[in-house]
C-alpha atoms as one frame of an Amber mdcrd trajectory, in Angstrom:
protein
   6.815 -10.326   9.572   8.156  -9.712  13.447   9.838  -6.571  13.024   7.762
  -3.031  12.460   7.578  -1.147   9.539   7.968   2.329   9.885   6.519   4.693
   6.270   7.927   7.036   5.073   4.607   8.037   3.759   0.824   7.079   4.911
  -1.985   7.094   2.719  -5.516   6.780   4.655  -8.001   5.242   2.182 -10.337
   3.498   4.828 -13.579   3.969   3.248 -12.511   4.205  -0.275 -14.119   1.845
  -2.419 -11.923  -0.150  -5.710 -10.068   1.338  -7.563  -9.506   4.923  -4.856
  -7.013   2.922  -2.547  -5.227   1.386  -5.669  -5.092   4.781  -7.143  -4.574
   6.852  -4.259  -1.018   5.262  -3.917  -0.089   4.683  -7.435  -0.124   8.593
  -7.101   2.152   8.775  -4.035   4.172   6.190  -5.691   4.904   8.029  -8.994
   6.015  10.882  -6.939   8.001   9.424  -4.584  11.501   8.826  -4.722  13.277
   5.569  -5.164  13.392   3.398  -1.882  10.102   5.294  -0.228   8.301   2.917
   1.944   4.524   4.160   1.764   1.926   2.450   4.161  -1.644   2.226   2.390
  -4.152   1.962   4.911  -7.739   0.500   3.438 -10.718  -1.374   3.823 -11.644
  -2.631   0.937 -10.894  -5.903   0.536 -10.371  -5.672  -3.115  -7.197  -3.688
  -2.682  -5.826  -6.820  -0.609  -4.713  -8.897  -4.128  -5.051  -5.546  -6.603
  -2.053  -3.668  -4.444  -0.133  -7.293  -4.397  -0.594  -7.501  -8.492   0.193
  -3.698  -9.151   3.093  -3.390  -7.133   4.528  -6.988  -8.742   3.860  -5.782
 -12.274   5.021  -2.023 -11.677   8.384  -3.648 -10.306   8.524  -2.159  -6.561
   8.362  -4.285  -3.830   5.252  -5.601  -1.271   7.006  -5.648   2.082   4.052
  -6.671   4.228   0.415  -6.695   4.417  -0.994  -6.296   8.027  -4.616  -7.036
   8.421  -6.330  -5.088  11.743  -9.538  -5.283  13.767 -11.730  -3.194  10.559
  -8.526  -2.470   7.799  -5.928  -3.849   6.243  -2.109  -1.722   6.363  -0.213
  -2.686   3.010   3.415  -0.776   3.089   5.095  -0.689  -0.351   8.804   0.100
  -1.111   9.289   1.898  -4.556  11.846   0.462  -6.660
């Protein structure tokens, strides 16, 4: 994706293992209102295809995953 994302909402789970990152913004999700772009920032790899599956199954919408130097940046619209 060229253009930048700019959250509504960041969740710092860098050195959260599985499931804390997943969990930490199903949280921030539920409480968020509809069209809430939240950036979850993480490095476990795990969380790289569990966010992708959770967020296809829960119905919102993966709007890019940006993978950095020692982290990965997943931003999330809710539906």
């Amino acid at each position: 994706m060229t253009e930048t994302i700019t959250p509504d909402v960041t969740i710092d789970a860098r050195g959260a293992g599985c499931p804390g990152p997943l969990m930490d913004l199903i949280g921030k999700i539920k409480k968020a209102d509809s069209g809430t772009v939240v950036e979850l920032q993480t490095s476990d790899r795990g969380s790289t295809t569990d966010v992708p599956e959770w967020v296809e199954k829960a119905g919102h919408e993966l709007l890019d995953s940006v993978e950095h130097d020692d982290y990965w940046s997943l931003y999330v619209e809710k539906a």
